[in-house]
N, CA and C atoms of all chains as a GROMACS GRO file, in nm:
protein
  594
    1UNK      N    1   9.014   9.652   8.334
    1UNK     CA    2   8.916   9.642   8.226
    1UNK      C    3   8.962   9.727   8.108
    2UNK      N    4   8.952   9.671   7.990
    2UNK     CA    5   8.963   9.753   7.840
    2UNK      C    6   8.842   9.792   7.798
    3UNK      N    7   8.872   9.895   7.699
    3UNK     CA    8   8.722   9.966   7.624
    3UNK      C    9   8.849   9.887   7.462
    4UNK      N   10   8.620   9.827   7.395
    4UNK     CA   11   8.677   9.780   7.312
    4UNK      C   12   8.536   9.835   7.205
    5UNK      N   13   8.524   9.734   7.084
    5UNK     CA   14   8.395   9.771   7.000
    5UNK      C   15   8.374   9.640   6.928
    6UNK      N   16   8.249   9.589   6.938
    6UNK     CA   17   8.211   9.478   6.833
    6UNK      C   18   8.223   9.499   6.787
    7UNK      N   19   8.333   9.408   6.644
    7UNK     CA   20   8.313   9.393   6.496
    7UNK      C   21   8.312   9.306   6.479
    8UNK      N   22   8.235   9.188   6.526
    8UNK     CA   23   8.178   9.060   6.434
    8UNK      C   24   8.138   8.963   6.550
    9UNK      N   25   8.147   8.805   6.514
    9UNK     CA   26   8.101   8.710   6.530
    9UNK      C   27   8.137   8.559   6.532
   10UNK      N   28   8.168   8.466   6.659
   10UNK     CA   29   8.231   8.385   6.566
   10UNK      C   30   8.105   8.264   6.614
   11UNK      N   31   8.096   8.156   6.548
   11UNK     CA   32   8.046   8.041   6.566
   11UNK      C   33   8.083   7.901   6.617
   12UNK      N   34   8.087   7.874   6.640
   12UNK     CA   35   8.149   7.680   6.714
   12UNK      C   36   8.017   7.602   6.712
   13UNK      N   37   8.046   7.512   6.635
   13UNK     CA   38   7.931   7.354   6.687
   13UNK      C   39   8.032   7.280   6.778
   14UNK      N   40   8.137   7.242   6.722
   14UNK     CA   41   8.183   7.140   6.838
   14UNK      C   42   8.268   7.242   6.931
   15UNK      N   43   8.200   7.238   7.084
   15UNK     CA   44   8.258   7.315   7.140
   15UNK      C   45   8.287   7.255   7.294
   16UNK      N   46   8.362   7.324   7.394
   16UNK     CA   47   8.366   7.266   7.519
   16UNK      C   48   8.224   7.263   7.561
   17UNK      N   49   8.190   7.210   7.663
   17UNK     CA   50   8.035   7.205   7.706
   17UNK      C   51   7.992   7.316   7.731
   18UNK      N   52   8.106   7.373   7.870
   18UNK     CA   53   8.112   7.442   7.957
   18UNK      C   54   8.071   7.574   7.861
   19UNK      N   55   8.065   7.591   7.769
   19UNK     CA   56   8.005   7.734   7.678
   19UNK      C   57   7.916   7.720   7.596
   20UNK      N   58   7.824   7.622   7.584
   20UNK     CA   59   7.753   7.629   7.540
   20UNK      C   60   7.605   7.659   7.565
   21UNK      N   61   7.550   7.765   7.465
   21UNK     CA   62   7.449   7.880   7.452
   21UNK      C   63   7.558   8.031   7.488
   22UNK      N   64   7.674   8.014   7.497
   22UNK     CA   65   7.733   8.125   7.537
   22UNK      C   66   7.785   8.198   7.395
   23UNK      N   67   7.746   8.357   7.366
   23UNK     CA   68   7.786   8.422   7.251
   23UNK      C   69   7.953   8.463   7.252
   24UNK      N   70   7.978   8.428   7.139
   24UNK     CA   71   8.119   8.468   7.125
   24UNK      C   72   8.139   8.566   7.000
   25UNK      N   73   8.167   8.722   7.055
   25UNK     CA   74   8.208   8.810   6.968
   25UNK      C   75   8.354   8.848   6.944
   26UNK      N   76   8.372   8.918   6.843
   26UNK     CA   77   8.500   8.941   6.816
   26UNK      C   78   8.490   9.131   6.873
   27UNK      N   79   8.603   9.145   6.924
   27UNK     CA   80   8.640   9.246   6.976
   27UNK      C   81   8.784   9.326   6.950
   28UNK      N   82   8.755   9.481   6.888
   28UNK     CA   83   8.850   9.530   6.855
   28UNK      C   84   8.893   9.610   6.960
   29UNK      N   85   9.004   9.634   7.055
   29UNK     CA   86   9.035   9.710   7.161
   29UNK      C   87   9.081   9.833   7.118
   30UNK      N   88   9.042   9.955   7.211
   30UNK     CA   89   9.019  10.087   7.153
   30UNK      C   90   9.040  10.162   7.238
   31UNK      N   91   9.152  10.304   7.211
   31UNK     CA   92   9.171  10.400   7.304
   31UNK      C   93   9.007  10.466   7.370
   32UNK      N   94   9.033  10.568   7.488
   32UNK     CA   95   8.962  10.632   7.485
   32UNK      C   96   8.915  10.692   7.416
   33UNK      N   97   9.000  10.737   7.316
   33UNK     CA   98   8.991  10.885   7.187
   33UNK      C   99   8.908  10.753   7.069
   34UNK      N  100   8.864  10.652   7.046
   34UNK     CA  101   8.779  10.571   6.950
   34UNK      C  102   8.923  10.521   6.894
   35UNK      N  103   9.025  10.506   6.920
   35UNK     CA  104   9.120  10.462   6.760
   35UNK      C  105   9.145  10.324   6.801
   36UNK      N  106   9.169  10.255   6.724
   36UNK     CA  107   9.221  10.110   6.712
   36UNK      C  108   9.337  10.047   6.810
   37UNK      N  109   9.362   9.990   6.917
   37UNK     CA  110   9.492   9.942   6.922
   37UNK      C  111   9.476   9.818   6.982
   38UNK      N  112   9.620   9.762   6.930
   38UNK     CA  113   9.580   9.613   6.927
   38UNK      C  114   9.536   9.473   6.870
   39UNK      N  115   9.530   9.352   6.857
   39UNK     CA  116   9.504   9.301   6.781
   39UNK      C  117   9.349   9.231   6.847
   40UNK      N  118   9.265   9.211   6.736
   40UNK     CA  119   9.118   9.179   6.824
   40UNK      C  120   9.117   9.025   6.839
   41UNK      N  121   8.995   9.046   6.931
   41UNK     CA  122   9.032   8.948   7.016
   41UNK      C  123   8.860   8.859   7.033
   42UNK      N  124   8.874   8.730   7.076
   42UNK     CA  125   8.738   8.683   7.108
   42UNK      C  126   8.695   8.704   7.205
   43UNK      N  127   8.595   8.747   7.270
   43UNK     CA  128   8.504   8.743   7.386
   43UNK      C  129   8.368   8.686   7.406
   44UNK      N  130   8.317   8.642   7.549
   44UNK     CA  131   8.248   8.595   7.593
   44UNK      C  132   8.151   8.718   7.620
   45UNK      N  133   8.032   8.730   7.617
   45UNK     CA  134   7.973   8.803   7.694
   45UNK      C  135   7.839   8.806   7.785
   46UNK      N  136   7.843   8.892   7.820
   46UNK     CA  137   7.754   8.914   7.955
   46UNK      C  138   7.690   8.989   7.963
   47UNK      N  139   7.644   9.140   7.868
   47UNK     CA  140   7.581   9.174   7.869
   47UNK      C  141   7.478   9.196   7.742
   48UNK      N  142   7.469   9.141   7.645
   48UNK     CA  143   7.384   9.127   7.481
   48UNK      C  144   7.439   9.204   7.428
   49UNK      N  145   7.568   9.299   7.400
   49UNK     CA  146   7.652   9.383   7.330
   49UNK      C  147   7.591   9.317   7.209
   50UNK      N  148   7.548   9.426   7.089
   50UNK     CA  149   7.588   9.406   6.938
   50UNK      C  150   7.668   9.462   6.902
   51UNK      N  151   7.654   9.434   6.728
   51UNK     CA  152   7.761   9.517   6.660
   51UNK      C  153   7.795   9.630   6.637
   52UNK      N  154   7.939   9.700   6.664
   52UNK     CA  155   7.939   9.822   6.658
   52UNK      C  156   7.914   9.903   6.768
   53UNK      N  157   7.880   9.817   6.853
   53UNK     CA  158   7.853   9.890   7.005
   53UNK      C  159   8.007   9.903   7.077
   54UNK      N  160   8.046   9.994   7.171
   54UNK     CA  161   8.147  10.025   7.243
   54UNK      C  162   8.130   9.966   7.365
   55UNK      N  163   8.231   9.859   7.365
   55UNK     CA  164   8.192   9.814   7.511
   55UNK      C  165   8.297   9.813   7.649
   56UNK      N  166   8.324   9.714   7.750
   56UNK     CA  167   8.418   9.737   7.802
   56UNK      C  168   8.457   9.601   7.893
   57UNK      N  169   8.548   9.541   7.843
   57UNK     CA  170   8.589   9.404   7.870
   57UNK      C  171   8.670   9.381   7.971
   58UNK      N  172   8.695   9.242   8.085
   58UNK     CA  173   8.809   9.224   8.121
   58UNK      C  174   8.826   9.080   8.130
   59UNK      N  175   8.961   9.080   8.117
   59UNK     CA  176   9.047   8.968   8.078
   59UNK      C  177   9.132   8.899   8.193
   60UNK      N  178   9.123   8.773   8.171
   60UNK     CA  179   9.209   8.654   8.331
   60UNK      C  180   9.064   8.573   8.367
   61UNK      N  181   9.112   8.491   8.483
   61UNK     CA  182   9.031   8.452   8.563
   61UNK      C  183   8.943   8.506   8.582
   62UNK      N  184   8.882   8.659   8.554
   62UNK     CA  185   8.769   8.734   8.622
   62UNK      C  186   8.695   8.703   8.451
   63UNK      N  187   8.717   8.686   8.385
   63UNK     CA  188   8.647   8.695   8.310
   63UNK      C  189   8.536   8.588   8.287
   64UNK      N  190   8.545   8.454   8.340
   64UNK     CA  191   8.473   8.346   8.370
   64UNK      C  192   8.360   8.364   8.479
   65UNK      N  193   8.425   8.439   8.608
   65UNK     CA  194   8.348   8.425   8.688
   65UNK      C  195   8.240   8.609   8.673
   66UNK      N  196   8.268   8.663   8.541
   66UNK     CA  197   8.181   8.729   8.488
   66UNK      C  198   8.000   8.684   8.476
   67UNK      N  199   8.076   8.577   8.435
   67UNK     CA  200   7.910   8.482   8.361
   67UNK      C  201   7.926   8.320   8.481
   68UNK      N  202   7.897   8.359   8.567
   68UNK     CA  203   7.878   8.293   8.693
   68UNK      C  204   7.670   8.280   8.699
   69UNK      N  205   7.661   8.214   8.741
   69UNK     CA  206   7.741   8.054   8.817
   69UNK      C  207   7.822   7.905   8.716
   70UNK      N  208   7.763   7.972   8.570
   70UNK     CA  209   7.779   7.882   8.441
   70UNK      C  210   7.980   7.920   8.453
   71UNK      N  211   8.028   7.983   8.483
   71UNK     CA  212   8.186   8.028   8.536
   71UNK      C  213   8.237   7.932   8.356
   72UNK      N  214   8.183   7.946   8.231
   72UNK     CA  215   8.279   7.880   8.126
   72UNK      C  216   8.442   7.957   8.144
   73UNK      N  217   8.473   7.844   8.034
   73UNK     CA  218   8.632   7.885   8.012
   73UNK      C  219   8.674   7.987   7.962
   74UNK      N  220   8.655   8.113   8.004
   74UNK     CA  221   8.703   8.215   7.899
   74UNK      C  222   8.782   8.283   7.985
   75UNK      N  223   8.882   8.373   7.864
   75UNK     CA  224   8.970   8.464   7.922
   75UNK      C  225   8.963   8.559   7.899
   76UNK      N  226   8.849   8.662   7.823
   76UNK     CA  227   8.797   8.764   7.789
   76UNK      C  228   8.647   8.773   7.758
   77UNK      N  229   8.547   8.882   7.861
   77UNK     CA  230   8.443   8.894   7.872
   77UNK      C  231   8.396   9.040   7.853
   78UNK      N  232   8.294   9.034   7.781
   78UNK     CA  233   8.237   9.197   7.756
   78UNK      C  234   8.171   9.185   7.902
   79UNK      N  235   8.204   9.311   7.963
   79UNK     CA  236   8.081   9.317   8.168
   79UNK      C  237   8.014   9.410   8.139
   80UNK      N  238   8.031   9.537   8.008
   80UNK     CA  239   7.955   9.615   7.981
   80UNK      C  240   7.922   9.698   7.874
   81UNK      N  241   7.804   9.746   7.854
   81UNK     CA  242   7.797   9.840   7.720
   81UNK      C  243   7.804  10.017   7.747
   82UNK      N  244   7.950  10.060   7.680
   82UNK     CA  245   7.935  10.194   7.694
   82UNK      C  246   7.846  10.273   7.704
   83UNK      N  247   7.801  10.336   7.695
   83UNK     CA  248   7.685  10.467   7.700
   83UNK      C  249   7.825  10.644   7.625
   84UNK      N  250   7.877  10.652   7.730
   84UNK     CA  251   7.994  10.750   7.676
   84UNK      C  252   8.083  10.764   7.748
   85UNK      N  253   8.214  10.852   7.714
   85UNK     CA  254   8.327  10.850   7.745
   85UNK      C  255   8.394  11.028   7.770
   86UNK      N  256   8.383  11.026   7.938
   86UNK     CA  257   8.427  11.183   7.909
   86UNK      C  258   8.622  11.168   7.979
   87UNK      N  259   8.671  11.270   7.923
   87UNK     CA  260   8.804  11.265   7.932
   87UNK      C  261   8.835  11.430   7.957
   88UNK      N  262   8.897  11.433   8.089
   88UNK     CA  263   8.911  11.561   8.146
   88UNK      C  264   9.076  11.598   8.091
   89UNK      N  265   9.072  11.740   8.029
   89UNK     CA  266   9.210  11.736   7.943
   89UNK      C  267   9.260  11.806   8.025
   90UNK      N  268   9.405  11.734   8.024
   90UNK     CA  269   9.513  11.786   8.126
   90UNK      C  270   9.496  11.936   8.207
   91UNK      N  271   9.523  11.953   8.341
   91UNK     CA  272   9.490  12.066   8.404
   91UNK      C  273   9.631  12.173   8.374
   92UNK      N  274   9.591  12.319   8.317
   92UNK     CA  275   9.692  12.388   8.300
   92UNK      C  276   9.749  12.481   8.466
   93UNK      N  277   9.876  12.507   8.410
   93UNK     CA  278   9.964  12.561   8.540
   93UNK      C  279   9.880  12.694   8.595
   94UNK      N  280   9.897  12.721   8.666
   94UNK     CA  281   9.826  12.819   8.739
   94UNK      C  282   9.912  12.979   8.716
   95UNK      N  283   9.830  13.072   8.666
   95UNK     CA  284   9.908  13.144   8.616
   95UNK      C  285   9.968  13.206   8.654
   96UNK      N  286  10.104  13.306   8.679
   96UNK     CA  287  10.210  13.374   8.743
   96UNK      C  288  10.131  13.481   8.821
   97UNK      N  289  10.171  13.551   8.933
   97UNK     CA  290  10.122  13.645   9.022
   97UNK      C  291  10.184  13.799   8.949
   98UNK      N  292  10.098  13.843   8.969
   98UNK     CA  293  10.111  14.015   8.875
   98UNK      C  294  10.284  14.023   8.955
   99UNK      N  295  10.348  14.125   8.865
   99UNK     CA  296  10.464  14.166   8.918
   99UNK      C  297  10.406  14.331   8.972
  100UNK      N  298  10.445  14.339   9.101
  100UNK     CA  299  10.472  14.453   9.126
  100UNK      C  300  10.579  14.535   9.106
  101UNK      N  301  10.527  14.660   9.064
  101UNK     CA  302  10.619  14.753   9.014
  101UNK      C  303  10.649  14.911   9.095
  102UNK      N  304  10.706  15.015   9.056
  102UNK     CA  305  10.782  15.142   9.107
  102UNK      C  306  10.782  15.126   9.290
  103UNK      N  307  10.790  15.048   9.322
  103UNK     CA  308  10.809  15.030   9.482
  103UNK      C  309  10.969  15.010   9.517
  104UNK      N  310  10.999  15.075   9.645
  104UNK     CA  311  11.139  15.087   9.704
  104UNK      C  312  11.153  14.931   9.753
  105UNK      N  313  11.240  14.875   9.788
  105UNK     CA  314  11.231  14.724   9.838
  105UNK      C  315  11.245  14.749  10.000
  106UNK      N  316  11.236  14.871  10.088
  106UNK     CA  317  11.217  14.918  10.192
  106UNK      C  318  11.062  14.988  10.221
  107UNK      N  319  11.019  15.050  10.098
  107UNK     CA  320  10.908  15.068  10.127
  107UNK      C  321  10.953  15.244  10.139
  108UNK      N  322  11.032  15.312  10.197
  108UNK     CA  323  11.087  15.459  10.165
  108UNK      C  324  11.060  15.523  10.042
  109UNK      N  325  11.023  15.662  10.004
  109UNK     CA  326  11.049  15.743   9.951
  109UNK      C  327  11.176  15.735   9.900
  110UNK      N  328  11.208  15.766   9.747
  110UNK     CA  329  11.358  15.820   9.732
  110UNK      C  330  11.403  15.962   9.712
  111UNK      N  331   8.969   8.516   7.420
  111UNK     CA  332   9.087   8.378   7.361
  111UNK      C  333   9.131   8.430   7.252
  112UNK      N  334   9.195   8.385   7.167
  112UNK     CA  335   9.255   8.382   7.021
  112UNK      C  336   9.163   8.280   6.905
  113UNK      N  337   9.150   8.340   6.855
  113UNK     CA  338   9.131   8.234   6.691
  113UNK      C  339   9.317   8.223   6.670
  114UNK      N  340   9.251   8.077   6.617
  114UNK     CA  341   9.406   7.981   6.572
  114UNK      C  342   9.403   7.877   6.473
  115UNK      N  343   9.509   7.832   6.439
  115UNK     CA  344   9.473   7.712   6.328
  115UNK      C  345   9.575   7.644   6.356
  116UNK      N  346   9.517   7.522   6.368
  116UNK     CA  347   9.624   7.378   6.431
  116UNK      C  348   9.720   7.341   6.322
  117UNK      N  349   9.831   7.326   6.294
  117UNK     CA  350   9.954   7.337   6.256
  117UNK      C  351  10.073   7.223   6.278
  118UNK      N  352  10.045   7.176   6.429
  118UNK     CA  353  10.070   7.059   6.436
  118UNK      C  354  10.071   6.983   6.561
  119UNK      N  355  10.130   6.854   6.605
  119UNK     CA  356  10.077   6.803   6.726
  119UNK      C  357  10.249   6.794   6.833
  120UNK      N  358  10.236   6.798   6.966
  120UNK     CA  359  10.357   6.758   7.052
  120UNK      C  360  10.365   6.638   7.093
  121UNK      N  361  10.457   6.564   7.051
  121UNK     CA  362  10.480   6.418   7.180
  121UNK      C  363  10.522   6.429   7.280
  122UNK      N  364  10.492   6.390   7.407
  122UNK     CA  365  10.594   6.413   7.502
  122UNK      C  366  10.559   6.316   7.586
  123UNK      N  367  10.688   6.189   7.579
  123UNK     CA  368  10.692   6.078   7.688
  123UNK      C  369  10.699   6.144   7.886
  124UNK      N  370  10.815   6.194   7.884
  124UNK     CA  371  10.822   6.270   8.017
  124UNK      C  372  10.792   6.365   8.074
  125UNK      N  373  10.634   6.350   8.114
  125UNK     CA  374  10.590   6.475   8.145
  125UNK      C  375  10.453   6.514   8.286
  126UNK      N  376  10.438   6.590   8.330
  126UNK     CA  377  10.356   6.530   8.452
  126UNK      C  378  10.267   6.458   8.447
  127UNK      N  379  10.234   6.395   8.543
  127UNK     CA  380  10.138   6.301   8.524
  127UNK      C  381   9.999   6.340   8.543
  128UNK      N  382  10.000   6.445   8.559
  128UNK     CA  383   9.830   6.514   8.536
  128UNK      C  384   9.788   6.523   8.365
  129UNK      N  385   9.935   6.547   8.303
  129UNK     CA  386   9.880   6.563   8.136
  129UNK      C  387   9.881   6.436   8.068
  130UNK      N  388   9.918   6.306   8.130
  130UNK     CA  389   9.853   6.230   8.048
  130UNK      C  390   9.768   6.165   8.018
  131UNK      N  391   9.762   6.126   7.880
  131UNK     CA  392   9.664   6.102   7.777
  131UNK      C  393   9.574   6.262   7.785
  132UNK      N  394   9.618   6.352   7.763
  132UNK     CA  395   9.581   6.478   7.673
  132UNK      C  396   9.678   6.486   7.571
  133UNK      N  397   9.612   6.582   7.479
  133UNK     CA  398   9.636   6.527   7.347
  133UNK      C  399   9.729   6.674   7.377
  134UNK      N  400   9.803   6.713   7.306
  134UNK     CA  401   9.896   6.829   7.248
  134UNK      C  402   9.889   6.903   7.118
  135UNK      N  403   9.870   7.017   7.097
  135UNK     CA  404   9.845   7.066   6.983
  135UNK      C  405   9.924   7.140   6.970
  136UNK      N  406   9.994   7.221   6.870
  136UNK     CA  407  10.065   7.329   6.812
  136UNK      C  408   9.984   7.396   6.763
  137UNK      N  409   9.956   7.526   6.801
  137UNK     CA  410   9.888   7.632   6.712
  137UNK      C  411   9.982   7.738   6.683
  138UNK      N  412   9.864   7.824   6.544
  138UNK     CA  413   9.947   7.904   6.441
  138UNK      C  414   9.846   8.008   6.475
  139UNK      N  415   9.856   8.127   6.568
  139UNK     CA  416   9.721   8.264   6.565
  139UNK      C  417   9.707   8.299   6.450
  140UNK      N  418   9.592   8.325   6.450
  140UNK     CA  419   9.507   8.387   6.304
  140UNK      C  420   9.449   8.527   6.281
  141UNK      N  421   9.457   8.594   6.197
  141UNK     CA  422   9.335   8.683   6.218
  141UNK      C  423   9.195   8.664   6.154
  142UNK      N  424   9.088   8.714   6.212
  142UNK     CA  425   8.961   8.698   6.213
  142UNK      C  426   8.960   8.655   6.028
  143UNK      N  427   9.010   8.758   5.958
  143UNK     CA  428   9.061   8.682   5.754
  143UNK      C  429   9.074   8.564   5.777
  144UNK      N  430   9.143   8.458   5.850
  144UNK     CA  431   9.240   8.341   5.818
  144UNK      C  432   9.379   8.401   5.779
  145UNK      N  433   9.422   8.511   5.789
  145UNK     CA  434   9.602   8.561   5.818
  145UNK      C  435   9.653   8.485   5.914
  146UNK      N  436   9.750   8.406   5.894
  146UNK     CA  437   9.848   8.415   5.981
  146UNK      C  438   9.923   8.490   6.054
  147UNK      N  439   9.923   8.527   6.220
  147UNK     CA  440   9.982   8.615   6.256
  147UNK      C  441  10.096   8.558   6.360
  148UNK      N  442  10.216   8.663   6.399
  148UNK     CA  443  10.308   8.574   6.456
  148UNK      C  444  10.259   8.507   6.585
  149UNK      N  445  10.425   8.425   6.600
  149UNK     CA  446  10.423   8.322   6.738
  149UNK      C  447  10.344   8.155   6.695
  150UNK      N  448  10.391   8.096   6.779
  150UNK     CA  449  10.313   7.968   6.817
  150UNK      C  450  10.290   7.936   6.941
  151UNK      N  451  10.198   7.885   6.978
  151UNK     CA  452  10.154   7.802   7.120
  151UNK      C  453  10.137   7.678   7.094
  152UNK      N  454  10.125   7.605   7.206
  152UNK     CA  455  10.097   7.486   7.240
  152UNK      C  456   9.964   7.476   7.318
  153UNK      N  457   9.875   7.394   7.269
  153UNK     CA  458   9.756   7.410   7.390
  153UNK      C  459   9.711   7.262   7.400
  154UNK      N  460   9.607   7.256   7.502
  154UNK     CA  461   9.574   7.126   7.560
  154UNK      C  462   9.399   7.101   7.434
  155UNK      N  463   9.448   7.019   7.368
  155UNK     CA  464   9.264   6.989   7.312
  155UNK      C  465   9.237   6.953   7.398
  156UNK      N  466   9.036   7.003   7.424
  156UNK     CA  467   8.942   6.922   7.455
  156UNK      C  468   8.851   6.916   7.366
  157UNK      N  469   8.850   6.928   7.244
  157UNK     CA  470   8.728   6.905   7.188
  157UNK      C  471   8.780   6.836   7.054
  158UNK      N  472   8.881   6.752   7.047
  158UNK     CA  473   8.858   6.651   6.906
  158UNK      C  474   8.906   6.748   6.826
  159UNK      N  475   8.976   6.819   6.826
  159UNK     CA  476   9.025   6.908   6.688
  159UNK      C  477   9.126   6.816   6.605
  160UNK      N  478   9.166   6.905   6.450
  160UNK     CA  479   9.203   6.830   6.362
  160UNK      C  480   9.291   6.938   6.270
  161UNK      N  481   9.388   6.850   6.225
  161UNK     CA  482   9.478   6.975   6.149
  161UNK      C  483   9.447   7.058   6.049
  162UNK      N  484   9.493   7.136   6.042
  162UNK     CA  485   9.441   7.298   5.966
  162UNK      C  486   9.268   7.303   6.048
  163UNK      N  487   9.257   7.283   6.131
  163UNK     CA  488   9.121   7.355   6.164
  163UNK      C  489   9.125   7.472   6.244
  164UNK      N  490   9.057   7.554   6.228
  164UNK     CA  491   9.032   7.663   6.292
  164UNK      C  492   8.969   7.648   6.432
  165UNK      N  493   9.057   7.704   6.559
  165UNK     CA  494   8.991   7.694   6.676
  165UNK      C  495   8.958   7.820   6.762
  166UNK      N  496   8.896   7.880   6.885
  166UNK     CA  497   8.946   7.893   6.949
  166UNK      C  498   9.025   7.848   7.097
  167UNK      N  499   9.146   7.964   7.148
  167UNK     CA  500   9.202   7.895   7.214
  167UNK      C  501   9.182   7.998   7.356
  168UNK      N  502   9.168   7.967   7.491
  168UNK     CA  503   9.154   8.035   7.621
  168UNK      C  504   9.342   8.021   7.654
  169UNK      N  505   9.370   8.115   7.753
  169UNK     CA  506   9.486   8.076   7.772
  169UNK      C  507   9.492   8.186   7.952
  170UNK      N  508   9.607   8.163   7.999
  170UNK     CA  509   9.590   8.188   8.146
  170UNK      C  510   9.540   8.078   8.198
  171UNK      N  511   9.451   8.086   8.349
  171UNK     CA  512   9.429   8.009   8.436
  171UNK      C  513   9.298   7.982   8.428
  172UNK      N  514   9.234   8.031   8.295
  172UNK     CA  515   9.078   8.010   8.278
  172UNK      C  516   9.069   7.874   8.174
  173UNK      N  517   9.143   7.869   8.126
  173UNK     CA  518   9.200   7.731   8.062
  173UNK      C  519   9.188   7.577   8.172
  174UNK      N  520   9.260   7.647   8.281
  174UNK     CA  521   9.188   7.551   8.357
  174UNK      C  522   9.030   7.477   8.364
  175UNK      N  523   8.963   7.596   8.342
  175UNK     CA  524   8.810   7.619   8.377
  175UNK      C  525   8.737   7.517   8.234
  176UNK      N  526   8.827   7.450   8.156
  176UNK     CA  527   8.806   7.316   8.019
  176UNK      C  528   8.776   7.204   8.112
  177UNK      N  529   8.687   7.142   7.989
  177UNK     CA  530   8.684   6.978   8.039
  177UNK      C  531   8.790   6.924   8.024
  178UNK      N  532   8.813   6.867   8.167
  178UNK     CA  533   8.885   6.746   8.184
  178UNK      C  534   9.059   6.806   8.240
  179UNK      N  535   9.064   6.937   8.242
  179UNK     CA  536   9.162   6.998   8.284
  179UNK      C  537   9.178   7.050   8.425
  180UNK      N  538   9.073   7.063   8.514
  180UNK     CA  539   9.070   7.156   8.664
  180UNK      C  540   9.181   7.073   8.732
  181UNK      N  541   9.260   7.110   8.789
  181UNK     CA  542   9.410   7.121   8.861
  181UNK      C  543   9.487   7.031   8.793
  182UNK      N  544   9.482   7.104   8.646
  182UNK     CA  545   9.638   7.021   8.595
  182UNK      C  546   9.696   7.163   8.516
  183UNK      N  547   9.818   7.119   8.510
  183UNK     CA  548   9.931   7.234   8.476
  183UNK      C  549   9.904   7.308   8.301
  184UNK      N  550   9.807   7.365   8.336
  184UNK     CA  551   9.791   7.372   8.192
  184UNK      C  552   9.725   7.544   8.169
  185UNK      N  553   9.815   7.596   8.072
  185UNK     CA  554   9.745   7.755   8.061
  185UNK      C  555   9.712   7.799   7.921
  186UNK      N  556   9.681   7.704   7.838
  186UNK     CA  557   9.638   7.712   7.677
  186UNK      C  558   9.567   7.586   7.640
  187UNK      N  559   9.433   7.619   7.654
  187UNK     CA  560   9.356   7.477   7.603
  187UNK      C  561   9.262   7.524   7.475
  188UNK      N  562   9.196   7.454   7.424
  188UNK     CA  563   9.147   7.495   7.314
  188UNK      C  564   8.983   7.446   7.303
  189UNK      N  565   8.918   7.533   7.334
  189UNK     CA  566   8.720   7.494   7.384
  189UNK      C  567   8.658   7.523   7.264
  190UNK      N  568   8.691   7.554   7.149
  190UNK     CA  569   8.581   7.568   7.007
  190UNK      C  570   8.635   7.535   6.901
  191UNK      N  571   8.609   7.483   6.774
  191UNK     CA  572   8.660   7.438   6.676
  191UNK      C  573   8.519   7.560   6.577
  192UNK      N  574   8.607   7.653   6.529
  192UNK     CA  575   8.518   7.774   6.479
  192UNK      C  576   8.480   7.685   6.354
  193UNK      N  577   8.315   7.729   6.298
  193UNK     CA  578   8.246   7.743   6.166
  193UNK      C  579   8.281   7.816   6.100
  194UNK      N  580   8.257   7.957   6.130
  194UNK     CA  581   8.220   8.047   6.057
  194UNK      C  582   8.257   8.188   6.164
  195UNK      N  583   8.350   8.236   6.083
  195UNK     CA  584   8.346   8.384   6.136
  195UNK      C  585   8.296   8.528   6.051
  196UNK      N  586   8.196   8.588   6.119
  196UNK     CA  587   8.118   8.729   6.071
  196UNK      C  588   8.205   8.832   6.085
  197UNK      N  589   8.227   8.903   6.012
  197UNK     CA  590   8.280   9.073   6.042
  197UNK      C  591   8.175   9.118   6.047
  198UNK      N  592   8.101   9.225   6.079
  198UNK     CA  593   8.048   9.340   6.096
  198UNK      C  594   8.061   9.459   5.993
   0.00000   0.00000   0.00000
């Protein structure tokens, strides 16, 4: 599945059967961090996503049987609307053990 | 799918016999503007399209999932002939 964001809308009168009453938005695909990548794309959806909403799509064969039992022809489906996005930043190294110091490597008096 | 704009049509005498009498299209991807963007495909019409029209096109094995296409060799068909596209 991709995280993407409505920006728009498209329309069809003459269309396959198999999608019709089905909304088709345009979808811009988007890092975690909000930025752009990619070129956008049409989708089917499944859950009433509007505009400007962050959503989260997937694409193939699963994307039809998204919007089941109606299973139209599509190859990209919104399955959900973000809410938010947490991103755990890389875990740092664990820090070095104190050096011990003025000790004999026997453990003796000198 | 892709938005596309039909560009032109394929003949093809020798070819399986599940694709005939489907029609053949050449498409040109678009962006949501009407830009032309690279590449071409080939896809299967089902809906009466017409040159320079704006479509969209499904592609993969959901293409199958078109009228008049379920178990024929086909992974780019074309299910909308767009009106009107909104930006946001």
């Amino acid at each position: 599945m991709n995280l993407g964001k409505v920006v728009g809308c498209v329309w069809c009168t003459a269309k396959d059967r198999h999608i019709e009453g089905q909304r088709l938005l345009l979808v811009q695909p988007i890092t975690p961090e909000l930025r752009n990548t990619g070129k956008r794309i049409v989708c089917g959806d499944a859950t009433g996503a509007g505009a400007g909403e962050i959503v989260y799509w997937v694409r193939g064969r699963e994307a039809s049987i998204a919007l089941a039992p109606a299973e139209p022809p599509f190859d990209a489906t919104i399955v959900g609307i973000v809410d938010s996005i947490h991103i755990k930043p890389p875990a740092e190294p664990p820090p070095a053990p104190p050096k011990r110091e003025g000790r004999h490597p026997k453990g003796k008096a000198c | 799918m892709i938005l596309a704009r039909v560009v032109g049509t394929v003949v093809a005498t020798r070819k399986d016999p599940r694709l005939e009498g489907k029609k053949l299209l050449v498409l040109k991807p678009i962006s949501p503007e009407g830009n032309d963007e690279a590449g071409y495909v080939v896809a299967v019409d089902t809906v009466s399209a017409g040159y320079r029209e704006r479509v969209i096109a499904v592609a993969g094995s959901s293409a199958r999932m078109a009228e008049g296409c379920k178990g024929t060799p086909v992974d780019t068909a074309i299910i909308g002939i767009v009106d009107d596209v909104r930006l946001d």
